[in-house]
Backbone bond lengths (Angstrom), bond angles and torsions (degrees), N, CA, C in turn:
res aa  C-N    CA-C-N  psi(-1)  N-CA   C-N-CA  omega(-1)  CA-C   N-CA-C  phi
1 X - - - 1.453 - - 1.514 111.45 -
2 X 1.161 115.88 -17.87 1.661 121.00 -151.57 1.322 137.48 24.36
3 X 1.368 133.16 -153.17 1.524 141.89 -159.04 1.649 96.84 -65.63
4 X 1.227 95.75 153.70 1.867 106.33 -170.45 1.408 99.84 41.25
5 X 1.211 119.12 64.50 1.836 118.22 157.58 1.283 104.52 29.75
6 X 1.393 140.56 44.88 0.921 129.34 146.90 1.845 113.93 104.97
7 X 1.385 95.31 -1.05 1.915 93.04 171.88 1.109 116.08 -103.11
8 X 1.081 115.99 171.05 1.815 125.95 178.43 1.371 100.31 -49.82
9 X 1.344 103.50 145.63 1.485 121.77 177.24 1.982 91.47 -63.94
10 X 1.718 87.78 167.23 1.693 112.82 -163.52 1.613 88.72 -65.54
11 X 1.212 122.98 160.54 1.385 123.91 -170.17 1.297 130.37 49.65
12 X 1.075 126.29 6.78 1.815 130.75 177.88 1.415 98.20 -119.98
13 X 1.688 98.18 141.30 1.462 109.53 -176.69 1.754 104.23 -78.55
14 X 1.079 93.36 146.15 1.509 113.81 173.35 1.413 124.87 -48.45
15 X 1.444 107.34 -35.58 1.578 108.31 163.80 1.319 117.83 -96.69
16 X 1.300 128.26 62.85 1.819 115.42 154.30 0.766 137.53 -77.50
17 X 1.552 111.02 -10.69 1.270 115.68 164.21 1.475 133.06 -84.79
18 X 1.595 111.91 149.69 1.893 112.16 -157.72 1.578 99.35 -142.26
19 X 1.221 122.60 124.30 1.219 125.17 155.09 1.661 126.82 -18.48
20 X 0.829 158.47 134.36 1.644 127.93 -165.32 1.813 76.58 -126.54
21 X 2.065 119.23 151.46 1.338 95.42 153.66 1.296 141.31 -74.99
22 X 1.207 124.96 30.98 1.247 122.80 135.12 1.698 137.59 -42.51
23 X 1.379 115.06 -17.42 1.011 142.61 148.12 1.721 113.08 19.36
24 X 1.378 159.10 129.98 1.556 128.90 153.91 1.476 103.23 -115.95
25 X 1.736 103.04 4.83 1.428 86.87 -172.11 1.671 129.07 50.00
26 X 1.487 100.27 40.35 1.515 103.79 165.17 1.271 114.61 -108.57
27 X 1.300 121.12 -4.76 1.752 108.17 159.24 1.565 108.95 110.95
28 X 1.356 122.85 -13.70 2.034 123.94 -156.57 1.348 64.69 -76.76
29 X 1.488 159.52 -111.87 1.302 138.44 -62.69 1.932 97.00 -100.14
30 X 1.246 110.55 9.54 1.384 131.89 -130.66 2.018 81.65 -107.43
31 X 1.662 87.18 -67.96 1.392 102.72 -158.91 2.225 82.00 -76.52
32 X 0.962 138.67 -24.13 1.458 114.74 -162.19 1.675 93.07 -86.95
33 X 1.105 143.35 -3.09 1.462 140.43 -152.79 1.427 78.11 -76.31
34 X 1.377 121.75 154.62 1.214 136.39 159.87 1.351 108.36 -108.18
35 X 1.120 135.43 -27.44 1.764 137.90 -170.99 1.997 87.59 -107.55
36 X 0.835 130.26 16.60 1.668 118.33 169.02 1.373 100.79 46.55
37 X 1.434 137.91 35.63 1.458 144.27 148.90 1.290 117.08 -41.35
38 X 1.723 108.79 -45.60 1.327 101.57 -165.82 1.813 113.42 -108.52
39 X 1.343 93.75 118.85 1.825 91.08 179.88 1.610 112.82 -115.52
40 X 1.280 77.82 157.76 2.019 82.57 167.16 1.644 116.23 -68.12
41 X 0.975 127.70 128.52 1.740 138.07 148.95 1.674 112.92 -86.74
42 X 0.968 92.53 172.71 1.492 123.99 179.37 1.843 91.61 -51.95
43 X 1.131 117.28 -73.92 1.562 110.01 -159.18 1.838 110.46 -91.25
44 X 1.389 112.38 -20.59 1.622 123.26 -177.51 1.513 109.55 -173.88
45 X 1.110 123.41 178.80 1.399 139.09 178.41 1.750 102.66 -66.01
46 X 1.228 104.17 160.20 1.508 112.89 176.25 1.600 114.21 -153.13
47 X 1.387 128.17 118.44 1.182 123.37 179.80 1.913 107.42 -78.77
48 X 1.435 100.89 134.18 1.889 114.63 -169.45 1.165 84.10 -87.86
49 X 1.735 135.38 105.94 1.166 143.57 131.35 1.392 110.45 1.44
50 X 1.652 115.57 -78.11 1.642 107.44 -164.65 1.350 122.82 -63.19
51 X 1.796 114.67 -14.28 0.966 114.33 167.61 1.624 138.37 -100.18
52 X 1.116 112.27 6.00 1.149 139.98 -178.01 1.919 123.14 -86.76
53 X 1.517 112.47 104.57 1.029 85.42 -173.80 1.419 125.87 -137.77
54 X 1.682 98.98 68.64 1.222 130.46 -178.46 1.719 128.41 50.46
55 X 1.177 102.99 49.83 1.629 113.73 -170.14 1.354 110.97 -81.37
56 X 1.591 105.46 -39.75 1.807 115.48 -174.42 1.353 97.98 61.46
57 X 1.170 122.74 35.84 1.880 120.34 159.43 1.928 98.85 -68.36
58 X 1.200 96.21 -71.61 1.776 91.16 165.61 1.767 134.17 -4.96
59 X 1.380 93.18 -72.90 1.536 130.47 173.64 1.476 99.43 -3.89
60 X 1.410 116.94 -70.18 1.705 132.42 -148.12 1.882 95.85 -106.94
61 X 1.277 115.19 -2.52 1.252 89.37 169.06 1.712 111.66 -102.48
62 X 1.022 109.30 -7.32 1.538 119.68 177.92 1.907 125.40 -66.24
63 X 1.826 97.87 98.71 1.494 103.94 -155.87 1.729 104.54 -65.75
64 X 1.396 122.31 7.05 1.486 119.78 -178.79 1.386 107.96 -134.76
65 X 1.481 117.09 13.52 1.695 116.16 149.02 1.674 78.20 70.36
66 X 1.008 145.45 24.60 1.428 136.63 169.98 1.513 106.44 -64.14
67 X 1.450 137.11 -62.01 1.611 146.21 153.23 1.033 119.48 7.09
68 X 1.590 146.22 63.93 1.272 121.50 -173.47 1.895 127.49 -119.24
69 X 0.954 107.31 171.40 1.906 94.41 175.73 1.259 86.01 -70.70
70 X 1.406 112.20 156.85 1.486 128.70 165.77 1.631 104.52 -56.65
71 X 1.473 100.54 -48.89 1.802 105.85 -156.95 1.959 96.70 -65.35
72 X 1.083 121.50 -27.80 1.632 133.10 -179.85 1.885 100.75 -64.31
73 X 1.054 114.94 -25.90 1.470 109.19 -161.50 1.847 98.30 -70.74
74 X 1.223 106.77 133.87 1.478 97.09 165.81 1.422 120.77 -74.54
75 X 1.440 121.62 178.69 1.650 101.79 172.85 1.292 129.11 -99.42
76 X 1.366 121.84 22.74 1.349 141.21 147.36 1.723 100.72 -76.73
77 X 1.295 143.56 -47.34 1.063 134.19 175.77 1.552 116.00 -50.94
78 X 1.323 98.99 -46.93 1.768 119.96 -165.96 1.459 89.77 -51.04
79 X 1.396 105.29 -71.35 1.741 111.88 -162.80 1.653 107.96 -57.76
80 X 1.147 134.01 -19.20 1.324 124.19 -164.85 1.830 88.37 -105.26
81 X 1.487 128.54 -20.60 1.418 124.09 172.41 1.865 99.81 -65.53
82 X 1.352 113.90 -49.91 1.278 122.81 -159.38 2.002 101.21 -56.60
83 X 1.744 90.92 -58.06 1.552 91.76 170.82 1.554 130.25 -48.11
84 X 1.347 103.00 -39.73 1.582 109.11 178.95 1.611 102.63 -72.46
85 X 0.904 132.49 -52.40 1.414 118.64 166.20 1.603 132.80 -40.34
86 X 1.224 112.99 -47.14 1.245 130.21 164.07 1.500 99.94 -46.55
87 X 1.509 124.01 -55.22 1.068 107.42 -167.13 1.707 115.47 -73.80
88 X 1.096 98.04 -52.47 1.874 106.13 157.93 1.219 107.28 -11.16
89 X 1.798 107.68 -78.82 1.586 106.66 -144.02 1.558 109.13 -86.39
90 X 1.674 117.63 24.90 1.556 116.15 -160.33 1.382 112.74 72.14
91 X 1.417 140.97 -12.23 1.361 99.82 -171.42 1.755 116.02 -110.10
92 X 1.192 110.30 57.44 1.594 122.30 179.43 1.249 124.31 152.70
């Protein structure tokens, strides 16, 4: 679990973590969430910001390393996370 039982370090928001599309949509990071942050969508899983509160228990069960800190994402990741969302949430 490590330092602070497992939450975001002091000053970092609780959600840095982002689905990356790497995605396989097989569901482990789904069933280990303890706060039900992470749900299925329409195209892949999506971690719910408000509910999420940065434990990274998830992290290591994820067989396609999809799990990532936000700040780790490159910005080819970012833009193709941003698009897949769009498509998710209806708006594109």
């Amino acid at each position: 679990m490590g330092e602070n039982g497992g939450r975001a370090p002091e000053g970092e928001s609780a959600t840095t973590y982002v689905i990356s599309s790497d995605c396989m949509s097989c569901g482990v990071c789904e069933f280990m969430c303890h706060t039900g942050a992470i749900v299925q969508a329409p195209n892949q899983f999506i971690i719910t910001k408000q509910l999420c509160d940065g434990c990274a228990e998830c992290v290591p069960y994820c067989p396609a390393e999809a799990i990532v800190r936000r700040d780790r994402l490159t910005e080819r990741q970012e833009d193709t996370v941003r698009a897949r969302l769009r498509q998710v949430l209806g708006g594109g």
